[in-house]
C-alpha positions in Angstrom: 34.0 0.9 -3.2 33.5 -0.1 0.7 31.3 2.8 1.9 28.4 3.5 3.9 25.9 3.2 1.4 22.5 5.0 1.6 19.9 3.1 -0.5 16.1 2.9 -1.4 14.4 -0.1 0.6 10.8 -0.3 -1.6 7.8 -1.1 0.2 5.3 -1.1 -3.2 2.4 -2.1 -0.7 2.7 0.7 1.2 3.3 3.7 -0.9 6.4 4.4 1.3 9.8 4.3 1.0 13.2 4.1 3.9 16.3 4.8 3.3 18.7 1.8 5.2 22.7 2.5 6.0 25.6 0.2 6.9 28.5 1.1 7.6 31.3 -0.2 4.7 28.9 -2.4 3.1 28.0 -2.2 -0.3 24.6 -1.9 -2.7 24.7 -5.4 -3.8 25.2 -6.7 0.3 22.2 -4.8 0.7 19.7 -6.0 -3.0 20.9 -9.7 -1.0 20.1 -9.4 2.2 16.6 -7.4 0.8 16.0 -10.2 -1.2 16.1 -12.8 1.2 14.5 -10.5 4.3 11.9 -10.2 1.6 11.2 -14.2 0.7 11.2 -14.8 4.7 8.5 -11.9 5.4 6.5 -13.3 2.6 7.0 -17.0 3.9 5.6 -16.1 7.3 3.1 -13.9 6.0 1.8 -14.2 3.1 -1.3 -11.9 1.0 -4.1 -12.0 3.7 -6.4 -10.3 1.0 -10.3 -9.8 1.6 -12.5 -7.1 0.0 -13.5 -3.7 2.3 -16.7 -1.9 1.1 -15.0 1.8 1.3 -18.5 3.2 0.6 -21.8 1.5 0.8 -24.6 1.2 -2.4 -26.7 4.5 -2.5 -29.9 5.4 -4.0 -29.6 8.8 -6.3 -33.2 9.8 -6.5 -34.9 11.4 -9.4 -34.6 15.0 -10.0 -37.5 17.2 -11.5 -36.3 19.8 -14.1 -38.8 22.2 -15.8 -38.0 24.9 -18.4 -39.8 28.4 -18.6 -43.1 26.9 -20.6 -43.8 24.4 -17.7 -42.7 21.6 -19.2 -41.0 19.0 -16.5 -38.8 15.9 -16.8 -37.8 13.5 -14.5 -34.0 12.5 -14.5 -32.5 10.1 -12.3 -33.8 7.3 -9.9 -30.9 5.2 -9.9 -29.2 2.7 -7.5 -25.2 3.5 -7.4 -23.0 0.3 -6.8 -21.0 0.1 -3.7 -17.0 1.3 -3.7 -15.0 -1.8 -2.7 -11.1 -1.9 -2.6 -8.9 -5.2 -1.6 -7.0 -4.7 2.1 -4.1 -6.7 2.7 -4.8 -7.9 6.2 -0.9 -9.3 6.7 0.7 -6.2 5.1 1.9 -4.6 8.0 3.2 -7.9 9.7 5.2 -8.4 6.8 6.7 -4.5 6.6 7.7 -5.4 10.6 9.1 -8.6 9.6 11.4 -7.4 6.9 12.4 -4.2 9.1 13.0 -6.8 12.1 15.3 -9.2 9.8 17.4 -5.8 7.8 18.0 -4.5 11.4 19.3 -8.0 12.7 21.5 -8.2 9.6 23.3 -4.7 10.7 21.2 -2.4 8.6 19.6 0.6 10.9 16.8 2.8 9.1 18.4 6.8 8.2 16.7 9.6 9.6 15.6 12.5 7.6 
């Protein structure tokens, strides 16, 4: 079955997927070349991972409640970690890369 095949190129770090063509070739000429486009990016670039604070520690001060008698309570007066997430700092030199080598293997990206 020598068609042009449309397939699913994953790029799990990204969230995002393309679609790659060539003409007559087949799924498994394409899971190869992926496969080894994808062991060169990672070669040349590896994880470049560092923490990013997304949203600094805050304060949450306290809070006076009272009911219809007068009586008050304090709630709150807490310190709130900070957000952090983990940024890949070579993930979009490695998404280039692997475009870069399916392209100079034949494969060109299919437009929507």
């Amino acid at each position: 079955m020598r068609v042009g095949v449309l397939l699913l190129a994953g790029l799990a770090l990204a969230g995002c997927a393309e679609r790659w063509q060539k003409p007559g070739a087949t799924e498994a000429e394409f899971r190869t070349m992926e496969a080894q486009c994808t062991a060169h990016a990672n070669d040349r670039w590896p994880p470049m991972l560092r923490q990013e604070m997304m949203m600094p520690p805050r304060y949450v001060p306290p809070v006076r409640r009272c009911d219809a008698r007068g009586n008050c309570t304090w709630y709150g007066g807490w310190w709130e970690p900070p957000v952090m997430t983990v940024v890949d700092d070579h993930d979009r030199p490695r998404r280039q890369e692997r475009r870069a080598c399916y392209m100079g293997n034949g494969w060109m990206p299919v437009e929507d």
